[in-house]
FILO-523751 format. One record per residue (C-alpha): residue in three letters; x, y, z; residue number from 1. Coordinates in Angstrom, 1 decimal, padded with zeros to 4 digits. Example, Ala and Ser with C-alpha at 12.3 -4.5 7.8 and 13.67 -1.06 7.14 Angstrom:
2
{ALA,{012.3,-004.5,007.8},1};
{SER,{013.7,-001.1,007.1},2};
***
This chain:
319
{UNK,{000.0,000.0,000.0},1};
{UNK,{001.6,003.3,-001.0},2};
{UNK,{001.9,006.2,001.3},3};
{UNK,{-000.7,008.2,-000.9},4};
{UNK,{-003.3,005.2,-000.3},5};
{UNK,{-002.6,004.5,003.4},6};
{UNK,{-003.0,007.8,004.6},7};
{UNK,{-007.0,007.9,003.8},8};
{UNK,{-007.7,004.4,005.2},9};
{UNK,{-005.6,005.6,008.3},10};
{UNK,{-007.9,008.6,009.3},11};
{UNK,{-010.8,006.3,008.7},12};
{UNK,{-009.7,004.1,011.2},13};
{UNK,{-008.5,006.7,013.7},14};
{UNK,{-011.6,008.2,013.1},15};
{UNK,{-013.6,004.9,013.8},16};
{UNK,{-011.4,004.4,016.5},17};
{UNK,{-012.2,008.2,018.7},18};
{UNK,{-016.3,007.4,017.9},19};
{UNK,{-016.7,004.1,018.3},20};
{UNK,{-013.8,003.1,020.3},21};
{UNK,{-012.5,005.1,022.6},22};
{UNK,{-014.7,004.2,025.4},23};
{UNK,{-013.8,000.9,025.5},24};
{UNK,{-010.4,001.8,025.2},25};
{UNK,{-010.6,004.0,028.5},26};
{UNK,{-012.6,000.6,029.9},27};
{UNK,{-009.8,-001.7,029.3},28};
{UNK,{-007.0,000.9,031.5},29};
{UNK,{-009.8,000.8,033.8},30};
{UNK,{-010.5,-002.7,034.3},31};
{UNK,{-006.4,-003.5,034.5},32};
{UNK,{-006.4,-001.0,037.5},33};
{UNK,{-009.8,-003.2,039.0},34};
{UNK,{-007.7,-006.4,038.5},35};
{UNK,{-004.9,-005.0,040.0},36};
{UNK,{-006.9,-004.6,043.2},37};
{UNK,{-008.3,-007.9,042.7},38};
{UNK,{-004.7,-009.5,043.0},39};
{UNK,{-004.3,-007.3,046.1},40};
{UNK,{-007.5,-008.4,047.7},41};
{UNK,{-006.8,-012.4,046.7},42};
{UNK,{-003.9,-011.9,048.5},43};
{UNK,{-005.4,-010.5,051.7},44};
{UNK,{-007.4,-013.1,051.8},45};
{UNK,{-005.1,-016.4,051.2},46};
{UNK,{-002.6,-014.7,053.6},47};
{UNK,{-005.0,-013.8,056.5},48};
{UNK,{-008.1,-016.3,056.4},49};
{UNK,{-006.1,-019.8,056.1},50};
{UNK,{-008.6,-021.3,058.4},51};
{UNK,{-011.5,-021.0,055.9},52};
{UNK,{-013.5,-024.0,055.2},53};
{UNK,{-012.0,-025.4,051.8},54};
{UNK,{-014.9,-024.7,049.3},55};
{UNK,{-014.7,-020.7,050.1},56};
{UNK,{-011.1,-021.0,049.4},57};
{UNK,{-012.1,-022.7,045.9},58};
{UNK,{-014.8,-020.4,045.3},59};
{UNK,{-012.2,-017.5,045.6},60};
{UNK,{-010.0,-019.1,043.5},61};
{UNK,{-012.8,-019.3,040.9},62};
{UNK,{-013.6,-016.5,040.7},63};
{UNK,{-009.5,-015.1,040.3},64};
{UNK,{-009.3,-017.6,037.7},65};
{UNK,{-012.5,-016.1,035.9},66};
{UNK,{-011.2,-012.7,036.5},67};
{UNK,{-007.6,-013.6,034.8},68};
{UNK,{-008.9,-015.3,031.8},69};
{UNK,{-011.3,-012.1,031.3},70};
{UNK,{-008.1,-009.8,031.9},71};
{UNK,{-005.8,-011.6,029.3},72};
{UNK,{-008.3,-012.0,026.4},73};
{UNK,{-009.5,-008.4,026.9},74};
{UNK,{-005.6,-007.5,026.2},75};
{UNK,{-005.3,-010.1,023.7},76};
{UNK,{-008.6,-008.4,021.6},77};
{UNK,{-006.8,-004.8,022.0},78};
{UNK,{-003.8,-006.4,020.6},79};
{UNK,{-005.8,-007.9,017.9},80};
{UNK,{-007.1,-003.9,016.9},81};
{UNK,{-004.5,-001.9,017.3},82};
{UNK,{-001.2,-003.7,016.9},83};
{UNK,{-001.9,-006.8,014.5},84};
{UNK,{-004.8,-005.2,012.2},85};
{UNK,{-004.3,-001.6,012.0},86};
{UNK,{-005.2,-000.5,009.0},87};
{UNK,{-007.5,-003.2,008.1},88};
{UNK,{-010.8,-001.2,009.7},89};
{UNK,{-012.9,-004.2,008.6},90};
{UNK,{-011.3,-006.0,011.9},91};
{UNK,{-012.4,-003.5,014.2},92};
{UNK,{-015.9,-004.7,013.2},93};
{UNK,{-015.2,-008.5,013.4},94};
{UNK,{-016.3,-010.7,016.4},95};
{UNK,{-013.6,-012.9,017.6},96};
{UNK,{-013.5,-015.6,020.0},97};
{UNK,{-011.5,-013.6,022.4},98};
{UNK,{-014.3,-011.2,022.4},99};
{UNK,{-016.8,-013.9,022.8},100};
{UNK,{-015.8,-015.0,026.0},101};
{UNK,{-016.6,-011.7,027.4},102};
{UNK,{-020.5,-012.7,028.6},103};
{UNK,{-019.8,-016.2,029.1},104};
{UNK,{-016.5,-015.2,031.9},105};
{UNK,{-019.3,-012.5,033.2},106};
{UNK,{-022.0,-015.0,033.4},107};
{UNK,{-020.2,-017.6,035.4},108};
{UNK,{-018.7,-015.1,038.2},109};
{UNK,{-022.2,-013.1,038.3},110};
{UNK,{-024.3,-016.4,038.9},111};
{UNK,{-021.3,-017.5,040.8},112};
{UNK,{-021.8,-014.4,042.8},113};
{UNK,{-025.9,-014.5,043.4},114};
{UNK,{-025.3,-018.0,044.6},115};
{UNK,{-022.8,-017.6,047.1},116};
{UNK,{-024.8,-014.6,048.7},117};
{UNK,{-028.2,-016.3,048.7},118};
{UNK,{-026.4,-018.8,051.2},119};
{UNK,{-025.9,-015.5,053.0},120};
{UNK,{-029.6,-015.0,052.8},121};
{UNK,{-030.4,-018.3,053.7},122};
{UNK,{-028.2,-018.2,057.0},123};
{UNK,{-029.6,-014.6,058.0},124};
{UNK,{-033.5,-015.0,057.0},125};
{UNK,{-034.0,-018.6,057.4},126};
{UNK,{-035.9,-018.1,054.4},127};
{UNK,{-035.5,-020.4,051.6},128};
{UNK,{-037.6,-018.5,049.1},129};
{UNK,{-035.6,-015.2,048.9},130};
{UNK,{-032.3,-016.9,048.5},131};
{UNK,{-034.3,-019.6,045.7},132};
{UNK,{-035.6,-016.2,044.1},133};
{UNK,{-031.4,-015.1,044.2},134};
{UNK,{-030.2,-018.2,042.5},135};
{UNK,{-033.3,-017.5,040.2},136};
{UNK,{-032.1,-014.2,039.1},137};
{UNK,{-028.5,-016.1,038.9},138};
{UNK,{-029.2,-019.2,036.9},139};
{UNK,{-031.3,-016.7,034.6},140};
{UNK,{-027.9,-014.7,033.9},141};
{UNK,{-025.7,-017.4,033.5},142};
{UNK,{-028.6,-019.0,030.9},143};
{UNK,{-028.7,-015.3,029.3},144};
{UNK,{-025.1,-015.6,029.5},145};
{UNK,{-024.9,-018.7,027.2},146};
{UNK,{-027.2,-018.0,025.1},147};
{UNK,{-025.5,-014.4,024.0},148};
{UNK,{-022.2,-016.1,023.7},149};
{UNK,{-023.4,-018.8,021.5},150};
{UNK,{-025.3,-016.1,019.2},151};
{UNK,{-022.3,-013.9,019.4},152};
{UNK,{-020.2,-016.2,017.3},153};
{UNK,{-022.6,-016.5,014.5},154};
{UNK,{-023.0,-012.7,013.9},155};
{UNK,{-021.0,-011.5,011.4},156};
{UNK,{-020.1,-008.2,012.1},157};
{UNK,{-020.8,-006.4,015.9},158};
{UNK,{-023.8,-004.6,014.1},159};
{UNK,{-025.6,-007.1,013.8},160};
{UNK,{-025.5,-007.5,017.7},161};
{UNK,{-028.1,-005.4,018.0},162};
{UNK,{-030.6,-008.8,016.8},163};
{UNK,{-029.3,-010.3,020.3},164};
{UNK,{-031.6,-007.7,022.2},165};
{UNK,{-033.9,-010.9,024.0},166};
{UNK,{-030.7,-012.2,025.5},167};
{UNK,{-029.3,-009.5,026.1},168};
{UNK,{-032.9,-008.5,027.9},169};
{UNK,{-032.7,-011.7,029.9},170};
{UNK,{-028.2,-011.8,030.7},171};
{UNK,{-028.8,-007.8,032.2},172};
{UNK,{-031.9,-007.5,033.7},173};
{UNK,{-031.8,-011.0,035.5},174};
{UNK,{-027.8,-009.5,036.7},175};
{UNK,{-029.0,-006.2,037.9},176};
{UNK,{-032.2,-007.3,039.7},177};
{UNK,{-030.3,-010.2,041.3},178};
{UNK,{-027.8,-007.4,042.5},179};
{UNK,{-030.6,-005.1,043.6},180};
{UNK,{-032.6,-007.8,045.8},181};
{UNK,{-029.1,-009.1,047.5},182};
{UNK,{-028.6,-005.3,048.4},183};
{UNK,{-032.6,-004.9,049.6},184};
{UNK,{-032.5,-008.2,051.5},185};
{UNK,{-029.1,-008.2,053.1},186};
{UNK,{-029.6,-004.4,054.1},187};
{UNK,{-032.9,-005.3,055.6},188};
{UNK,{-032.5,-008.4,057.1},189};
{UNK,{-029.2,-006.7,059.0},190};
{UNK,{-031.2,-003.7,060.0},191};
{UNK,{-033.4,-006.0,062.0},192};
{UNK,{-030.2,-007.4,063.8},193};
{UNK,{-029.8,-004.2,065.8},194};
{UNK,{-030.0,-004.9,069.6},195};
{UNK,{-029.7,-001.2,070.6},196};
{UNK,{-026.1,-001.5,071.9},197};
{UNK,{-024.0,001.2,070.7},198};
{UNK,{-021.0,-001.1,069.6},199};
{UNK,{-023.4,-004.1,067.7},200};
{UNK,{-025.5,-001.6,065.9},201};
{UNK,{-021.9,000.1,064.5},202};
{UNK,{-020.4,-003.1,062.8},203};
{UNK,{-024.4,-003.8,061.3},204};
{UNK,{-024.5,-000.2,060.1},205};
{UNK,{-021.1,-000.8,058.7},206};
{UNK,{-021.9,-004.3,056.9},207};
{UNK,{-024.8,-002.5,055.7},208};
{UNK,{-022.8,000.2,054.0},209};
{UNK,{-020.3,-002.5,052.4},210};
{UNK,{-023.4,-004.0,051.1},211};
{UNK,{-025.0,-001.3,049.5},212};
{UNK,{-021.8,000.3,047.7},213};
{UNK,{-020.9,-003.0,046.2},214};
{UNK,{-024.9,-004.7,045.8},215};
{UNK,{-026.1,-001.1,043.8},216};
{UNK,{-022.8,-000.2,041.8},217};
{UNK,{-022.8,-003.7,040.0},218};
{UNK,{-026.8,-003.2,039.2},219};
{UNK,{-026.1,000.1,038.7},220};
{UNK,{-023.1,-001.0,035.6},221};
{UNK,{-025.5,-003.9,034.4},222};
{UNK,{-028.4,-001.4,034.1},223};
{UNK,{-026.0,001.3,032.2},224};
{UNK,{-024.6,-001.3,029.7},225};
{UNK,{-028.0,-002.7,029.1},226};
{UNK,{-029.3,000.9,028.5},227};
{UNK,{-026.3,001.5,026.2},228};
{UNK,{-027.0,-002.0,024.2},229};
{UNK,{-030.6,-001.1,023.6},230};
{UNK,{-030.3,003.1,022.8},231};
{UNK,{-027.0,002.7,020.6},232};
{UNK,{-025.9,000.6,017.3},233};
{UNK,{-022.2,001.6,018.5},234};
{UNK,{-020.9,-000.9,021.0},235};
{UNK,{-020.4,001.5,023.6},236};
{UNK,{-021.9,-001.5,026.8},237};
{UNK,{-019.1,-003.7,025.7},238};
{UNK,{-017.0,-001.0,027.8},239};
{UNK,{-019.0,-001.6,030.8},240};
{UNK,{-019.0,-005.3,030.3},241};
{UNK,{-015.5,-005.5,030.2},242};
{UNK,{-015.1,-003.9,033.6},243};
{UNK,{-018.1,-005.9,035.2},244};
{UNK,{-016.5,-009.2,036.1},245};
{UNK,{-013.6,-007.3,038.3},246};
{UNK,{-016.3,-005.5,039.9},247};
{UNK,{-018.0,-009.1,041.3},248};
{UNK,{-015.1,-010.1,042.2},249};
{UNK,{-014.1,-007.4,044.3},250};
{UNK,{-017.4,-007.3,045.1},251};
{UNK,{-017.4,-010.8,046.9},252};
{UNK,{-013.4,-010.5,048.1},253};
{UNK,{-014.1,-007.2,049.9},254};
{UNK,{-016.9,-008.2,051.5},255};
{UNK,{-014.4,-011.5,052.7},256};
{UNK,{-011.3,-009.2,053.7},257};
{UNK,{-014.2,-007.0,055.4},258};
{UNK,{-014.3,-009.6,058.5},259};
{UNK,{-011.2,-008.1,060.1},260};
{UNK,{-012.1,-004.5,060.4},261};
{UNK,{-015.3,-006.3,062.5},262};
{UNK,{-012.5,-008.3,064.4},263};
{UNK,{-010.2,-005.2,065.7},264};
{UNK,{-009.1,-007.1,068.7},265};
{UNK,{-008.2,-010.4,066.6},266};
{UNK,{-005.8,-012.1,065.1},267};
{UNK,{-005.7,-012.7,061.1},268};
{UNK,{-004.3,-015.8,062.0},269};
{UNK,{-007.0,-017.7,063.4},270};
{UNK,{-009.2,-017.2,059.8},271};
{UNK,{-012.3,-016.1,061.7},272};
{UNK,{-015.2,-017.6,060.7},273};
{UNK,{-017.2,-014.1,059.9},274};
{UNK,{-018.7,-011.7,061.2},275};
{UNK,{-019.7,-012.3,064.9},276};
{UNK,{-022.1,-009.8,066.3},277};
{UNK,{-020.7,-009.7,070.0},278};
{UNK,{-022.9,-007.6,072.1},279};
{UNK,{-021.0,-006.2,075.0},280};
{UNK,{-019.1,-007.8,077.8},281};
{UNK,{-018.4,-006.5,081.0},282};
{UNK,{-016.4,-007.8,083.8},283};
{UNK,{-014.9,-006.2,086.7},284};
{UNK,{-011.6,-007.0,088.6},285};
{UNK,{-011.6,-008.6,091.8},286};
{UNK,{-015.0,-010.0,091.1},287};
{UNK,{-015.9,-013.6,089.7},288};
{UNK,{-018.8,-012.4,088.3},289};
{UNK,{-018.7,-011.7,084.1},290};
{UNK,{-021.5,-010.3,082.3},291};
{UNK,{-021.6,-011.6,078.6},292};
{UNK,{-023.9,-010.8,076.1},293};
{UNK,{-023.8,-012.7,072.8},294};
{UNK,{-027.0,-011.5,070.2},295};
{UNK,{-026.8,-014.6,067.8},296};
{UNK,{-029.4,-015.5,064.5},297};
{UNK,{-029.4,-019.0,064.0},298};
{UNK,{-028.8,-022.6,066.0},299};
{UNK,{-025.2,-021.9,067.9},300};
{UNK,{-024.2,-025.3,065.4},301};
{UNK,{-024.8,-023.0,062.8},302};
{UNK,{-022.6,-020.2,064.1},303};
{UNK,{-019.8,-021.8,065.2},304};
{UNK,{-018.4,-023.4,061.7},305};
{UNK,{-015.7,-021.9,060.5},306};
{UNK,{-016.5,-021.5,056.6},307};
{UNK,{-015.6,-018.5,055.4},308};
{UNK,{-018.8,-016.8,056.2},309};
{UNK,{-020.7,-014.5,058.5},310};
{UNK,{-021.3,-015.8,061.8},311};
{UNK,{-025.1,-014.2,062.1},312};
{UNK,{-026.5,-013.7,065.5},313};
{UNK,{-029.1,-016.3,066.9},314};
{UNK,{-031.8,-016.3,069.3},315};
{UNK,{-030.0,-017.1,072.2},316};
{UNK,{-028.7,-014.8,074.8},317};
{UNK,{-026.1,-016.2,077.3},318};
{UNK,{-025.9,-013.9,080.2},319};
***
C-alpha cells in the first residue's frame, strides 16, 4: 500500500477508533487498575483467612481464575485492533472468540456471585424462598449468558448485535435485579439485627454500607450497559462489560477481607469464621462475676463453623 493510499484508510480508522472506540479503550485501562486490586484483595485473603473452610477457598479461586482469563483476552482483543490489524478497519468490526468469552466469563462469576450470597440470605433470613428467588435471578444470567455467547459467534459483524436484544434483555436485567434484591435483602434483614447497643448496631450499620456500595454499583453497571445496548448501534456497553466481572469479584473478596475491620481485637491468624455480632461484655476485677452478652441469629451449630462466612447472631442470649 503506498503512502498516498494508506494515509486515507488511516484517518478512517483513527476516526472509527475516537467514535466508536475510545470508550472501550478508556474501559480496558480501567478494568487493568480493577484487576490489579483484585490481586491485592486475593492476596489478603489467602494470607489472612487460612482457616477458611476449603470450598470458600475454591470459590475465591474461581472466581480469580475467571477474573484472569477475562483480563488476558480483553488485552489479547486490543492487541488484535490496534497492533496486529491496523489498518485493516474491517477487523475492528469482526467478532472474535477472544471477544466472545466476554458474557460467558461474566455470566459464570455473576451467577457465581448471586449464589454464594443467597447462602448469606439463607443463614440470615431462614428463608429459603428469597435466597431460591437469588439463584433464580443467577441461573437466569448465566442462561442469558450462554445464550449471547453462542449467538455472538454467528454474527457477522458487531452490528448485527443489535438482533441479540432478547438475551441481552434476559443476561442484564436478571444480573441487575439479582444485585438489587441481595442489596434490599441483606440491608434489611441486618437492620433487624440491631440490639440497641451502641458497639453491635456500628459493625451492622457498617456491613450495611459495604453491602449497598458493592450490591447497587454492579446493578447500577449492568443497568448502564444494558441501556447502552438497547439506545446505541455503537458498542459502547461492551466497555461496561468488560469492567463488570472485576467489579463481582471485588465485590465478593471485599466483602471477605471485610471480617477483620469487625474483628479489631483479633488475630488474622486464626481465619475467623465471619462476622460475629458480639454484644457487650463486661467484667470487673476482683469479682468472679462476668456479664456476657452474645445476640446470635441462628442454631449456635450453625454459628460456630468456621466457613468462610458471617457468623449471624441467633436467638440465644447467654448472660
Amino acid at each position: 500500500m503506498s503512502n498516498d493510499s494508506a494515509v486515507p484508510v488511516i484517518a478512517a480508522e483513527a476516526a472509527l477508533v475516537k467514535q466508536d472506540y475510545a470508550l472501550i479503550f478508556v474501559a480496558t485501562f480501567i478494568g487493568q487498575i480493577l484487576f490489579g486490586i483484585v490481586i491485592a484483595q486475593v492476596y489478603i485473603y489467602f494470607t489472612r483467612y487460612k482457616r477458611d473452610a476449603l470450598w470458600v477457598k475454591v470459590f475465591v479461586l474461581f472466581l480469580f481464575v475467571c477474573d484472569i482469563c477475562s483480563a488476558v483476552f480483553t488485552i489479547c482483543w486490543m492487541f488484535f485492533l490496534f497492533v496486529s490489524n491496523w489498518g485493516n478497519i474491517a477487523a475492528f468490526s469482526q467478532p472474535t472468540w477472544m471477544l466472545a468469552t466476554d458474557p460467558l466469563i461474566l455470566g459464570l462469576m455473576s451467577c457465581a456471585t448471586h449464589f454464594f450470597f443467597a447462602r448469606r440470605i439463607k443463614i440470615i433470613t431462614e428463608s429459603i424462598w428469597l435466597a431460591g428467588s437469588i439463584c433464580f435471578f443467577g441461573i437466569g444470567t448465566l442462561a442469558g449468558a450462554l445464550g449471547g455467547t453462542i449467538e455472538f459467534m454467528r454474527v457477522q459483524s458487531l452490528v448485527d448485535l443489535t438482533s441479540l436484544k432478547p438475551i441481552a434483555i434476559v443476561w442484564l436485567l436478571c444480573a441487575a435485579v439479582g444485585d438489587v434484591m441481595i442489596t434490599v435483602i441483606l440491608s434489611w434483614s441486618l437492620k433487624r439485627k440491631k440490639s440497641g447497643f451502641k458497639r453491635t448496631d456500628q459493625i451492622v450499620d457498617r456491613v450495611i454500607r459495604v453491602t449497598i456500595q458493592n450490591g447497587f454499583l454492579t446493578a447500577a453497571v449492568a443497568t448502564c450497559a444494558l441501556i447502552l445496548y438497547l439506545s446505541s448501534d455503537i458498542p459502547y456497553h461492551l466497555a461496561l462489560s468488560l469492567v463488570l466481572p472485576r467489579m463481582y469479584s471485588n465485590s465478593i473478596l471485599s466483602s471477605l477481607n471485610y471480617r477483620d475491620v469487625m474483628h479489631p481485637d483479633s488475630s488474622t491468624d486464626r481465619g475467623a469464621s465471619g462476622i460475629s455480632f458480639a454484644a457487650a461484655s463486661a467484667s470487673r476485677r476482683g469479682q468472679q462475676t462476668e456479664v456476657v452478652v452474645h445476640v446470635e441469629a441462628h442454631e449456635l451449630t450453625e454459628a460456630t463453623k468456621s466457613d468462610g462466612d458471617w457468623d449471624v447472631p441467633s436467638k440465644t442470649h447467654s448472660v
